[in-house]
C-alpha positions in Angstrom: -7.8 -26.0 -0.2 -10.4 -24.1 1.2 -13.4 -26.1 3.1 -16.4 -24.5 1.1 -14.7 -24.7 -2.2 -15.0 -27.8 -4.4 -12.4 -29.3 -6.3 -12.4 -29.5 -10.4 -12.8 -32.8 -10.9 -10.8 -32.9 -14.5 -7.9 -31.5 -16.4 -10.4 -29.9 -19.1 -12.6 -28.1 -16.4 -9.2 -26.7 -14.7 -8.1 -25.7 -18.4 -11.5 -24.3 -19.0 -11.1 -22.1 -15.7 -7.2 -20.8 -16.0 -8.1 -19.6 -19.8 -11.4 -18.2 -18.3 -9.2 -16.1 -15.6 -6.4 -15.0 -18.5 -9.3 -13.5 -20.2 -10.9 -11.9 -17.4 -7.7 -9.3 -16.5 -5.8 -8.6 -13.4 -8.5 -7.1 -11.2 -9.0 -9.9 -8.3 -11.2 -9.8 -5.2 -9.4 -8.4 -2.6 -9.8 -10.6 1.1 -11.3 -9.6 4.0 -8.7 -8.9 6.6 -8.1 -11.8 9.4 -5.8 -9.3 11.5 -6.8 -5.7 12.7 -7.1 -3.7 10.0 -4.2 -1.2 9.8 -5.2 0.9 6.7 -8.2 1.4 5.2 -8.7 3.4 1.8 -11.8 4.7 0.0 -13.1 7.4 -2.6 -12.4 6.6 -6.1 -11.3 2.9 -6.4 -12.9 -0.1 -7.7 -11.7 -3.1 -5.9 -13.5 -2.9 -2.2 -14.0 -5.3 0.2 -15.6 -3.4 3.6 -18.9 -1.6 2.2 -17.4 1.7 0.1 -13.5 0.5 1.1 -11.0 -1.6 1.1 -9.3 -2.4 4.3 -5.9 -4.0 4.4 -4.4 -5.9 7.7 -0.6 -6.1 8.0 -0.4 -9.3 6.3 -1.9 -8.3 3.4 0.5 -5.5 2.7 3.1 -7.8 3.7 1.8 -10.4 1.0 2.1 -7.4 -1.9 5.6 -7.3 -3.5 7.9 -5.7 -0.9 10.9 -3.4 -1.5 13.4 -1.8 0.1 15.5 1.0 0.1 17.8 3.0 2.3 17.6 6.8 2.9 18.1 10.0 5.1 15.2 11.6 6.6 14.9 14.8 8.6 13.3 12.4 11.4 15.6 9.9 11.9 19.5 9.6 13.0 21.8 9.0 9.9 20.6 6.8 7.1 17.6 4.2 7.7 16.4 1.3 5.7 12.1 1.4 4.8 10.6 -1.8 3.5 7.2 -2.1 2.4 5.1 -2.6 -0.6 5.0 0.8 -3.1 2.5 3.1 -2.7 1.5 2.2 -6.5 1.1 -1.6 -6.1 -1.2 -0.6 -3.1 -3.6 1.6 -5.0 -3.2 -1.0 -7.6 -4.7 -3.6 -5.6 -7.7 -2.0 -5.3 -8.2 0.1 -8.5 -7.8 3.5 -7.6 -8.3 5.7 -10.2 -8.1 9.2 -8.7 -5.3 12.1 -9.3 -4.9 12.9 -5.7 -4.3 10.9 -2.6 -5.4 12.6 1.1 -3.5 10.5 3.6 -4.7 10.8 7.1 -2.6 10.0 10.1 -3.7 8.6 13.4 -3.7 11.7 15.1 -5.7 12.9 12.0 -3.2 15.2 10.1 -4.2 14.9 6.9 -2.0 16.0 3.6 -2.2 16.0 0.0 0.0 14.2 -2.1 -0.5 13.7 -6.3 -1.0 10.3 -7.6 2.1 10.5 -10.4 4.4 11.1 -7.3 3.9 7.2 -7.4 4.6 7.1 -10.9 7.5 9.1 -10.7 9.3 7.5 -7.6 9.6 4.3 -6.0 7.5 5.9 -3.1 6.9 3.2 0.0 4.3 2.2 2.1 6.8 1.5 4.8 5.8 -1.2 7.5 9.5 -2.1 8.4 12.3 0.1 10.0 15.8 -1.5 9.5 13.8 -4.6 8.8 11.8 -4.5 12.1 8.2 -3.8 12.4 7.6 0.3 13.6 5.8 1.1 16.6 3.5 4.1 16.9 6.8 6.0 19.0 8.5 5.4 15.7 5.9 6.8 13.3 4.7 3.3 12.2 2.7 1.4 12.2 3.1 2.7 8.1 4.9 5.0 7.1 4.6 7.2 3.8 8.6 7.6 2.7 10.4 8.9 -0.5 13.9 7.7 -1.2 15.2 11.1 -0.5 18.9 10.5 -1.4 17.9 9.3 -4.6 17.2 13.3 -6.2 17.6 15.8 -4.6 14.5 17.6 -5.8 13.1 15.4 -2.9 15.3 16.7 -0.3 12.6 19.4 0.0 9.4 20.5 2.6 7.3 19.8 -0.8 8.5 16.0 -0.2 8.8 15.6 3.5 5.2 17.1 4.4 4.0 14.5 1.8 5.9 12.0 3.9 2.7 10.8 6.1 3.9 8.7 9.3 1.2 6.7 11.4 -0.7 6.4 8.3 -4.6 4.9 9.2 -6.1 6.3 5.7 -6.1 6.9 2.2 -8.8 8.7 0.4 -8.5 8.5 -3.7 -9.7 11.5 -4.9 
């Protein structure tokens, strides 16, 4: 428990306050970060918690449901395995409600990629590389990957330029 927060002192109140948050919907307060903050995302989403953005540290994203899945990519050596939270549960968290996404890299390249790609596919946020954190040299510290062996409409530039490694931003547009 949390220093500054006070404890329900009965059963009723602490019934009172679980119906009270059943009624209220999903949308929760997103935390401040504790680490450095590794992404940060703005534009058209509701849930902010750093002036007009939200700002996630590493342990938040790890904290989001993580999945996995193991794929080719025209940057890497045979088959690698991406873990991370999907790109949908992300924008999710913090309400996005936009069509497009402009993903901006460390070094500033910025691309384009629609929303329902994240419908559509089980797109990542990738923040571990065969289950081991990515440096910078490795195109982490996140990593914007498709699970390319699973269609091969994927297997294509349209996909792979969409694919943004050392990924700092996300506008929601």
């Amino acid at each position: 428990m949390r220093p500054d927060v006070s404890p329900i002192p009965n059963r009723r109140a602490l019934l009172l306050a679980g119906l009270g948050s059943l009624l209220a919907g999903p949308v929760a307060a997103l935390d401040r970060p504790r680490g450095r903050v590794i992404l940060s995302i703005g534009g058209r989403i509701a849930v902010k918690n750093a002036g007009e953005r939200a700002e996630f540290d590493m342990a938040m994203l790890a904290a989001l449901p993580q999945h996995s899945f193991t794929t080719r990519t025209p940057w890497h050596e045979g088959p690698r395995k991406f873990t991370g939270p999907l790109l949908r549960d992300v924008l999710n968290a913090v309400g996005a409600s936009g069509s497009t996404l402009q993903a901006v890299a460390l070094n500033d390249y910025k691309v384009a990629l629609p929303v329902a790609d994240c419908r559509t596919y089980p797109v990542l946020l990738a923040r571990l590389l065969d289950d081991q954190p990515m440096p910078v040299r490795e195109k982490g510290p996140l990593f914007i990957v498709y699970p390319f062996d699973s269609d091969a409409a994927l297997r294509s530039e349209r996909y792979y330029s969409r694919s943004a490694w050392q990924l700092k931003h996300l506008e929601v547009e």
